[in-house]
C-alpha positions as CSV (number, residue, x, y, z in Angstrom):
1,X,0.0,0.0,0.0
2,X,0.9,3.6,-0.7
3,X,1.4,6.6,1.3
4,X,-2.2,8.0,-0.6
5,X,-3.5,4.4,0.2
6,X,-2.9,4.8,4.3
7,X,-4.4,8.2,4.2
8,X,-7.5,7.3,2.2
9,X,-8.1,4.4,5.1
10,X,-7.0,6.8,7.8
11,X,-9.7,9.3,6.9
12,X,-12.2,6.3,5.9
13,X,-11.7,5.7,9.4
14,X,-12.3,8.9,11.0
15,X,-15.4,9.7,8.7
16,X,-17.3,6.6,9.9
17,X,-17.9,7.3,13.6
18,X,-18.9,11.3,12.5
19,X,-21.1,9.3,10.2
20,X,-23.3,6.9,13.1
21,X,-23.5,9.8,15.2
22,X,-24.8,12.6,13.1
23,X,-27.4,9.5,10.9
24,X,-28.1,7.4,13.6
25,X,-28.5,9.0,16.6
26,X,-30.9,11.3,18.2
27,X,-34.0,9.3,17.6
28,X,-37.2,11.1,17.9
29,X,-39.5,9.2,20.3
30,X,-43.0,8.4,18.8
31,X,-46.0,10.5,19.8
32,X,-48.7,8.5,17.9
33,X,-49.2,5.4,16.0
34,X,-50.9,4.4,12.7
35,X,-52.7,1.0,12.9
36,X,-53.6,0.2,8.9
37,X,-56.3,-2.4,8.3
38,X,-57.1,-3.4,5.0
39,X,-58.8,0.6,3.8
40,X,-59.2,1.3,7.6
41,X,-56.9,3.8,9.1
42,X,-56.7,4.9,12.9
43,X,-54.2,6.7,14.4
44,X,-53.6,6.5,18.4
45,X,-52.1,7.7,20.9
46,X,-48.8,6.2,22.6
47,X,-49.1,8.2,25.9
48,X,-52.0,5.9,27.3
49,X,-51.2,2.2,27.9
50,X,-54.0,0.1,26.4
51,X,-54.5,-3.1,24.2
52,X,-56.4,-3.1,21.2
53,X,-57.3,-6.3,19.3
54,X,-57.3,-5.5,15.6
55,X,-59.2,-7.6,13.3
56,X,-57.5,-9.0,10.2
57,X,-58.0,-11.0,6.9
58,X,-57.3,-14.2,8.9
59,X,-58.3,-13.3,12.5
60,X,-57.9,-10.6,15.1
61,X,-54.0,-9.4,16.1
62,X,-53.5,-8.3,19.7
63,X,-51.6,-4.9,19.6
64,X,-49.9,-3.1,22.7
65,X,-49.5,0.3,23.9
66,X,-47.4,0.5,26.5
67,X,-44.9,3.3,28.0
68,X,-44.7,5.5,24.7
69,X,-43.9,2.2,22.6
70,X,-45.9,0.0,20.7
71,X,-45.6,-3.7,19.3
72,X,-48.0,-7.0,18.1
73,X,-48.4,-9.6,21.1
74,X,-50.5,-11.5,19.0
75,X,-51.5,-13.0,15.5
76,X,-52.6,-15.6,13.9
77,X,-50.3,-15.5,10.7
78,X,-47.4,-18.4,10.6
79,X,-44.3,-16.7,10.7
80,X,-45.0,-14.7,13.6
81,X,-42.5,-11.8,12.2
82,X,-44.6,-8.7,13.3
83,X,-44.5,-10.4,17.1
84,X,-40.4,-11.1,16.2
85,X,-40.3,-7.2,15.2
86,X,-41.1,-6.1,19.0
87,X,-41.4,-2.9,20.9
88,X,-41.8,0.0,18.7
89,X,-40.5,3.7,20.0
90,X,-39.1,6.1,17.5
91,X,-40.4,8.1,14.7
92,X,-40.6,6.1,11.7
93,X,-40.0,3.1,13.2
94,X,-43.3,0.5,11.2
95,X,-43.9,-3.9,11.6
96,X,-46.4,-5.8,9.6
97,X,-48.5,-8.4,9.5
98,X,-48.7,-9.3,5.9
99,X,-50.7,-12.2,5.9
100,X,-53.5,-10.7,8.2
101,X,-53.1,-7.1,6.5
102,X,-52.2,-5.2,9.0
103,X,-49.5,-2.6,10.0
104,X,-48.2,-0.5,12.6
105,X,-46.6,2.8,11.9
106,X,-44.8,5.3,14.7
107,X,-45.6,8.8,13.5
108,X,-43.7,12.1,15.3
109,X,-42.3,15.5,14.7
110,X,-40.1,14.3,11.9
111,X,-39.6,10.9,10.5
112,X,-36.5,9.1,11.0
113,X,-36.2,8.0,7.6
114,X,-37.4,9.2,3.7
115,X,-37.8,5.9,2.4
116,X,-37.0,2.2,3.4
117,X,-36.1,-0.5,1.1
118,X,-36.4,-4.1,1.9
């Protein structure tokens, strides 16, 4: 390796923790949710701790609002990946239930990302 070669990895090195701090920190915490039903919509609120039972294309998901965060406790679908996604806190943060068509979106001040890409 060159002398250009060391300095190219030197500053690589530097740039990446400016990087994570300044993209992935300072996560806004959620103030309400979107629960997304088939057409349905409803937004709620994540300062009250309740459970809502949300019925879907194969049966009814258990969702719950607890502390500011939100998550799926139960579902009927097989994979169980909305459950596996878990506790749900910051602006932009979203889990699904594919199978039983439904979703869970964290709304706030600002969204923590433009666009996600799976």
């Amino acid at each position: 390796m060159t002398r250009a070669d060391y300095c190219a990895v030197l500053f690589a090195a530097l740039l990446l923790p400016y990087l994570y701090i300044s993209q992935w920190s300072d996560d806004e915490a959620g103030i309400s949710a979107t629960i997304m039903n088939g057409n349905e919509t409803t937004k709620v609120s994540l300062a009250h701790n309740h459970t809502l039972k949300v019925d879907g294309a194969l049966g009814t998901s258990i969702i719950k609002i607890e502390d500011g965060k939100i998550r799926f406790v139960a579902s009927p679908c097989l994979g169980k990946q909305c459950i596996h996604s878990g506790w749900l806190a910051h602006a932009g943060e979203f889990a699904a239930c594919l199978p039983n068509r439904i979703s869970v979106a964290v709304l706030g001040e600002a969204a923590r990302f433009d666009s996600i890409i799976f």
